[in-house]
C-alpha positions as CSV (number, residue, x, y, z in Angstrom):
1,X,236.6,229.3,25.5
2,X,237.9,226.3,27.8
3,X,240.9,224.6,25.4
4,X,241.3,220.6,25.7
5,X,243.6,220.7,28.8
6,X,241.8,223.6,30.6
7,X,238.6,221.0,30.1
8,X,240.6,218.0,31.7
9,X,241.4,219.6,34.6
10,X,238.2,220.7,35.2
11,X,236.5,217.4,35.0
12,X,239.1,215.6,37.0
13,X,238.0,213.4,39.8
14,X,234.8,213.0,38.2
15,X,233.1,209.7,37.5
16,X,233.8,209.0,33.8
17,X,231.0,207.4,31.6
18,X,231.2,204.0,29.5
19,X,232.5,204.1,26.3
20,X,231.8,201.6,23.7
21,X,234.2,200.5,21.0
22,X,233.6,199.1,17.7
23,X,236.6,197.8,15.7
24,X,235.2,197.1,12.1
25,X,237.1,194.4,10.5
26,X,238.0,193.6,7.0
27,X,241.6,192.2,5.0
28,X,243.5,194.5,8.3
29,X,245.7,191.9,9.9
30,X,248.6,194.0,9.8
31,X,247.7,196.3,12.3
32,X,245.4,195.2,14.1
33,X,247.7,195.0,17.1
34,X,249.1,198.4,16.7
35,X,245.3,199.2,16.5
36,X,244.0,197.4,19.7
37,X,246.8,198.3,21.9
38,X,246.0,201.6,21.2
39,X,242.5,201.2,22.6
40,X,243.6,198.9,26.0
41,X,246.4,201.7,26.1
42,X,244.1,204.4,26.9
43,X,244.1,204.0,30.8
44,X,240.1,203.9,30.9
45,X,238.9,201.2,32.5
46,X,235.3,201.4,31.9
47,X,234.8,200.2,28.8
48,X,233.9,197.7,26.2
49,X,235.1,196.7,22.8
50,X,233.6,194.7,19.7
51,X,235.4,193.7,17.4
52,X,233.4,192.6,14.0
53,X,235.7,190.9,11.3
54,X,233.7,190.9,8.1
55,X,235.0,188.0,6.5
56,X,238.4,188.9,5.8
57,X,240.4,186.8,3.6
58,X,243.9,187.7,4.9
59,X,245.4,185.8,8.3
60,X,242.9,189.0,10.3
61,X,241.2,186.0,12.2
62,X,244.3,184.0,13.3
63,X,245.6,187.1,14.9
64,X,242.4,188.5,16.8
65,X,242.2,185.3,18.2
66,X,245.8,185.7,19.5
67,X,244.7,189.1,20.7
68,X,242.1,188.0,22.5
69,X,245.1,186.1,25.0
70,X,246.2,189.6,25.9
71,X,243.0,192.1,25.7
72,X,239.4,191.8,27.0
73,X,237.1,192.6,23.6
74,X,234.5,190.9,22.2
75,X,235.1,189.1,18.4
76,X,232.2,188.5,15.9
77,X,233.6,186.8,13.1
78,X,230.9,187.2,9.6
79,X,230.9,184.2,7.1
80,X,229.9,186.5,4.4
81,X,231.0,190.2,3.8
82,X,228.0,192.6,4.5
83,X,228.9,194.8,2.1
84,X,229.1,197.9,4.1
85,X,230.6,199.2,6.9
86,X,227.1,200.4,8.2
87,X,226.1,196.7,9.2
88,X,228.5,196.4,11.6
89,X,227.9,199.7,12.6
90,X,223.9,198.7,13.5
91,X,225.1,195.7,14.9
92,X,227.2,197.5,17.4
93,X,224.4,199.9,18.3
94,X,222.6,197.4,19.1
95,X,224.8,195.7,21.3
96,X,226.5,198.7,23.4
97,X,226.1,199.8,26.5
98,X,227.9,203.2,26.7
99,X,227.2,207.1,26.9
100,X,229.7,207.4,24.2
101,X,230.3,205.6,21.3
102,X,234.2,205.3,19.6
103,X,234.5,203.8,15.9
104,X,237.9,202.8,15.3
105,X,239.1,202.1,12.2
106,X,240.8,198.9,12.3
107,X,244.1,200.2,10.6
108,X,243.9,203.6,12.4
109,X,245.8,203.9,15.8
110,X,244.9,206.2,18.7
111,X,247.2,208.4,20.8
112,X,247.4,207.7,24.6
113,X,245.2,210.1,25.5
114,X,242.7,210.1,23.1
115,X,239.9,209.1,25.7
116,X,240.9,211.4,28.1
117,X,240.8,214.4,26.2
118,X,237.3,213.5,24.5
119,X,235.5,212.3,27.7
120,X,236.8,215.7,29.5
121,X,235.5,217.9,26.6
122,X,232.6,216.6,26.2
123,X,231.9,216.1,30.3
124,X,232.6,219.8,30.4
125,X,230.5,220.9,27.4
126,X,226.9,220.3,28.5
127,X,224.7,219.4,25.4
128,X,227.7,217.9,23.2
129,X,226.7,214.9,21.0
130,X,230.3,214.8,19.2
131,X,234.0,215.6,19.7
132,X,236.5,215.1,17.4
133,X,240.3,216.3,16.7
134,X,242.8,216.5,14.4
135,X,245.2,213.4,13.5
136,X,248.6,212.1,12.3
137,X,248.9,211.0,8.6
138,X,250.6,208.1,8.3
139,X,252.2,205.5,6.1
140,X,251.9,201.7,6.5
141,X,255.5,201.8,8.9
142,X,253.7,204.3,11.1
143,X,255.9,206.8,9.4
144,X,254.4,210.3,10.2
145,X,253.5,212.0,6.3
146,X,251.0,214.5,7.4
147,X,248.2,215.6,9.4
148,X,244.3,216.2,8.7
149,X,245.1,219.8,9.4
150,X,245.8,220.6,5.7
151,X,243.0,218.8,4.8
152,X,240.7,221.8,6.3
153,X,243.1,224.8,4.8
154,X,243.2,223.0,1.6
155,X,239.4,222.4,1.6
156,X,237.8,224.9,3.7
157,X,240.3,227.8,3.0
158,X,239.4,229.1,6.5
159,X,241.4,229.3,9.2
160,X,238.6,228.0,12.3
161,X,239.7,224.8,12.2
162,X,243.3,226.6,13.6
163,X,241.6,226.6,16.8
164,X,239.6,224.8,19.7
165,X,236.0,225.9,19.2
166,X,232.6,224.4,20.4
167,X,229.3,225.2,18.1
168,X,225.9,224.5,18.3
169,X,225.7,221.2,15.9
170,X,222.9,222.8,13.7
171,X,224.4,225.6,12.8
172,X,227.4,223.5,12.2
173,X,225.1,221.6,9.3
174,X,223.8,224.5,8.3
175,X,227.2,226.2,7.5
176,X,229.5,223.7,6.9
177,X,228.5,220.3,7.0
178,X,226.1,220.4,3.6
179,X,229.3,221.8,1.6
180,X,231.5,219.1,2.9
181,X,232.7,216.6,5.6
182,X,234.1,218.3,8.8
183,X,235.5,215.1,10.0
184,X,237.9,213.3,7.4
185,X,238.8,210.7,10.1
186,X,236.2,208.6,11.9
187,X,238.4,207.1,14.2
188,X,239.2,210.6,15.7
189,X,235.4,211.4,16.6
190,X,233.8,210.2,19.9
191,X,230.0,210.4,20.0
192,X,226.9,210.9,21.8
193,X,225.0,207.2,22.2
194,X,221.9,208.8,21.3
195,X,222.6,211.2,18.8
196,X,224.4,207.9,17.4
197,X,221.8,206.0,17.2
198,X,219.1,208.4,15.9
199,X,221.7,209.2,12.9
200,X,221.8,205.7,11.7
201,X,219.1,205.2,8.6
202,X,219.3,201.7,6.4
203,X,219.6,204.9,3.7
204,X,223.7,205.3,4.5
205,X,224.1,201.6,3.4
206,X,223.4,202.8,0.0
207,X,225.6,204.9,-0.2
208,X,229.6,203.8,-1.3
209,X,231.7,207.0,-1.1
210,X,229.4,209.6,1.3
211,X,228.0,207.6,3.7
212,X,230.4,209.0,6.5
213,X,229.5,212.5,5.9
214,X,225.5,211.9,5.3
215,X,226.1,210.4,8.8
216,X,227.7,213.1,10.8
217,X,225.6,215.5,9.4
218,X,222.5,213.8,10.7
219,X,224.1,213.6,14.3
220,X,225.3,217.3,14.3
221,X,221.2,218.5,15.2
222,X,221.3,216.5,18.4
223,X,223.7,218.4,20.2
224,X,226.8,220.9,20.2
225,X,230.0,219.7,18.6
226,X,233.6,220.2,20.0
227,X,237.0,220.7,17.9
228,X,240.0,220.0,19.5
229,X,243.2,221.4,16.8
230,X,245.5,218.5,18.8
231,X,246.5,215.4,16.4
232,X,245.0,212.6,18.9
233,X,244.5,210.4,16.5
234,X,246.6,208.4,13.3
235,X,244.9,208.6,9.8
236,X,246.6,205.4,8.0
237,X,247.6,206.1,4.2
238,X,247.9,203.2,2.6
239,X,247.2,201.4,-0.8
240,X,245.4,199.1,0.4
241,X,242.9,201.2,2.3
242,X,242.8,203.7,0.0
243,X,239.3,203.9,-1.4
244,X,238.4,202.2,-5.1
245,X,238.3,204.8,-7.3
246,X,234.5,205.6,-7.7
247,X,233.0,206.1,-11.5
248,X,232.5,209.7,-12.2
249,X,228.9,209.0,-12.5
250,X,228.5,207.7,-9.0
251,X,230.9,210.0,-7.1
252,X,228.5,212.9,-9.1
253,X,225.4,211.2,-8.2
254,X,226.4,210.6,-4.2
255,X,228.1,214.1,-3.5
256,X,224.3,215.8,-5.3
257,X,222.4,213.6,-3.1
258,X,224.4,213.8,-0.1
259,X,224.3,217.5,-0.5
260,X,220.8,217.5,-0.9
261,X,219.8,215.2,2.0
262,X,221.9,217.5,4.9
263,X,220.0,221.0,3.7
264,X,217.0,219.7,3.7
265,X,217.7,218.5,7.2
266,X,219.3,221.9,8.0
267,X,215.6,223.5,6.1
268,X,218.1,225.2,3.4
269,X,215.9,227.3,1.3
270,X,215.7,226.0,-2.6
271,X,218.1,228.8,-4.0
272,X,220.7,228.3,-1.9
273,X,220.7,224.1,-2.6
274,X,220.9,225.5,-6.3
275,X,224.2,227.6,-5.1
276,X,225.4,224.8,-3.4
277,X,225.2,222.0,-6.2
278,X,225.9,224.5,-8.9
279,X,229.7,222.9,-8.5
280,X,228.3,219.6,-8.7
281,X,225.9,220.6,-12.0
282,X,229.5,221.9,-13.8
283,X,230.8,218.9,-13.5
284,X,228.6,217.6,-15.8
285,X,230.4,219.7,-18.6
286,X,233.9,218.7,-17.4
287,X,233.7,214.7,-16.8
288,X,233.3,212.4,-18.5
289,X,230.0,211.2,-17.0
290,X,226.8,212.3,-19.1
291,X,223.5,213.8,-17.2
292,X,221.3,210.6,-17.5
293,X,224.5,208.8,-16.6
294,X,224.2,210.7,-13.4
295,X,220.8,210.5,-12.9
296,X,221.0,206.5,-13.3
297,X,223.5,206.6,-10.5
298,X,221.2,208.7,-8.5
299,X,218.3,206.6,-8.9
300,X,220.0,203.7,-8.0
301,X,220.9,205.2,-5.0
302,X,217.1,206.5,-3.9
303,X,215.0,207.7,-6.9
304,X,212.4,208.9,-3.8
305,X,215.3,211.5,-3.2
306,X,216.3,212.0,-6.8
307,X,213.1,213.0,-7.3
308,X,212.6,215.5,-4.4
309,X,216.1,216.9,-5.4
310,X,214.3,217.2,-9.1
311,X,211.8,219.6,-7.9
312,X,213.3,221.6,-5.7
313,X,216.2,222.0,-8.0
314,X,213.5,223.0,-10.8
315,X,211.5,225.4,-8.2
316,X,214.9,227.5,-7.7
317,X,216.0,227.7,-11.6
318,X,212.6,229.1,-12.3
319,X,213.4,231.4,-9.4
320,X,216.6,231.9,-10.9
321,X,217.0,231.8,-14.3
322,X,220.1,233.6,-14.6
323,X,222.3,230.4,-12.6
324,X,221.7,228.2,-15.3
325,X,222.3,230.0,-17.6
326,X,226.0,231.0,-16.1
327,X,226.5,227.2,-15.9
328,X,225.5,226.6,-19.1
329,X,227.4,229.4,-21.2
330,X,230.6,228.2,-19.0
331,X,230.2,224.4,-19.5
332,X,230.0,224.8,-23.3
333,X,233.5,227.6,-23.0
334,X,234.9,224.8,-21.4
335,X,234.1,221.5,-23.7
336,X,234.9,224.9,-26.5
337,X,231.8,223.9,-28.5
């Protein structure tokens, strides 16, 4: 299999596509330089940048106006936050132009040849809808603490991601994907405009802590995906972007239906969704969250879902009796009632 540098040379001379960039905006002033010069520092001429700023409070507009002196992007400045990252995220499909599509996190930073690398891959994979590498850790002084590397041996416990590798994006789903997110950093994925588009849904605005995995799976069954092991990429670790600690409830309630939602799109048969979630039905006897506390969250989130999940759930604990019971006999061990 063609490694990252094998697949530049082969593609060199060649015409290179558009690529559209979305820079989604919010309370980021601080590096938003670092972050733009990244993207003009590419050496790729051919492409275009939007910049959404969704009503930041901080000094974030004051300094993309600056930036606009020195680089060529396009700024959208909201009145009113949205909410969600998945607004700007329509708004931008809506208004791009390219063959690939590049969202960069606005306190994220790219390496020089980020582009490069991703456009050559995916010009010499044939069918690709998504590349996407490994990245740098950093701290808020750019101070190297890590890389997304030990993310996949400390989740995965496999040793794949060790590797360059291309896979057919629904077997991807099918194995991976619906147990957990293969990319942990957005900004280090470039993607197909299509398969792009066809995996937005007004459903991932609902959702507060899985919406970038529900959304990745639902592009992986347009096309092949590509993993390049090289850090390309810087993965900002910081307090301030660190997420808000979600309620146990709702992180329960998002990972069941998240899980859900990608096997049904990969047509995972009932018993093995029961496998799958059986992690997700402990936790009930571990958190603090109660079932109905769950289920609230889950209903708030898409009861249509909550209650297909319901059923199919039901259908493979009649099927297999012996699960539940397993779950139950350990949960109680556990609480030591």
């Amino acid at each position: 299999m063609p490694g990252a540098a094998d697949c530049a040379d082969a593609s060199a001379g060649s015409a290179r596509p558009r690529v559209s960039i979305l820079v989604p905006s919010y309370n980021h002033a601080a590096y938003l330089r670092r972050r733009l010069a990244s993207i003009f520092d590419q050496g790729l001429t051919d492409i275009e940048v939007l910049v959404i700023d969704d009503a930041s409070f901080d000094d974030s507009g004051e300094v993309l106006q600056d930036l606009q002196q020195k680089f060529a992007f396009t700024l959208v400045r909201n009145t009113r936050n949205s909410g969600t990252p998945f607004a700007a995220w329509s708004a931008f499909s809506a208004w791009a132009r390219g063959q690939y599509f590049w969202i960069c996190e606005s306190d994220d930073f790219a390496e020089p040849d980020f582009l490069a690398q991703a456009l050559a891959n995916l010009q010499a994979t044939p069918g690709a809808a998504l590349y996407y590498c490994n990245s740098w850790v950093v701290d808020e002084a750019d101070r190297r603490i890590g890389d997304t590397s030990e993310y996949f041996t400390k989740t995965w416990r496999e040793t794949r991601w060790d590797r360059a590798f291309v896979n057919d994006g629904r077997s991807e789903l099918a194995d991976f994907q619906r147990r957990g997110q293969i990319v942990p950093n957005m900004s280090s994925a470039l993607i197909g405009a299509e398969a792009f588009r066809q995996a937005l849904t007004p459903l991932l605005t609902r959702f507060k802590l899985c919406g970038d995995w529900l959304f990745i799976g639902r592009v992986l069954p347009h096309g092949k995906v590509i993993f390049d092991p090289a850090r390309r990429s810087n993965f900002r670790k910081h307090e301030v972007t660190a997420r808000v600690r979600v309620q146990s409830a709702r992180s329960q309630a998002e990972f069941i239906l998240t899980k859900f939602l990608l096997s049904r799109l990969a047509h995972t048969a009932p018993a093995r969704l029961a496998d799958l979630l059986a992690i997700d039905i402990y936790r009930f006897f571990i958190e603090d969250a109660r079932w109905h506390q769950v289920l609230r969250a889950m209903l708030r989130v898409s009861w249509l879902h909550t209650a297909r999940c319901g059923v199919m759930l039901g259908y493979a604990f009649a099927r297999k009796p012996g699960l539940w019971r397993r779950l139950l006999a350990r949960g109680f061990r556990r609480r030591g009632d």
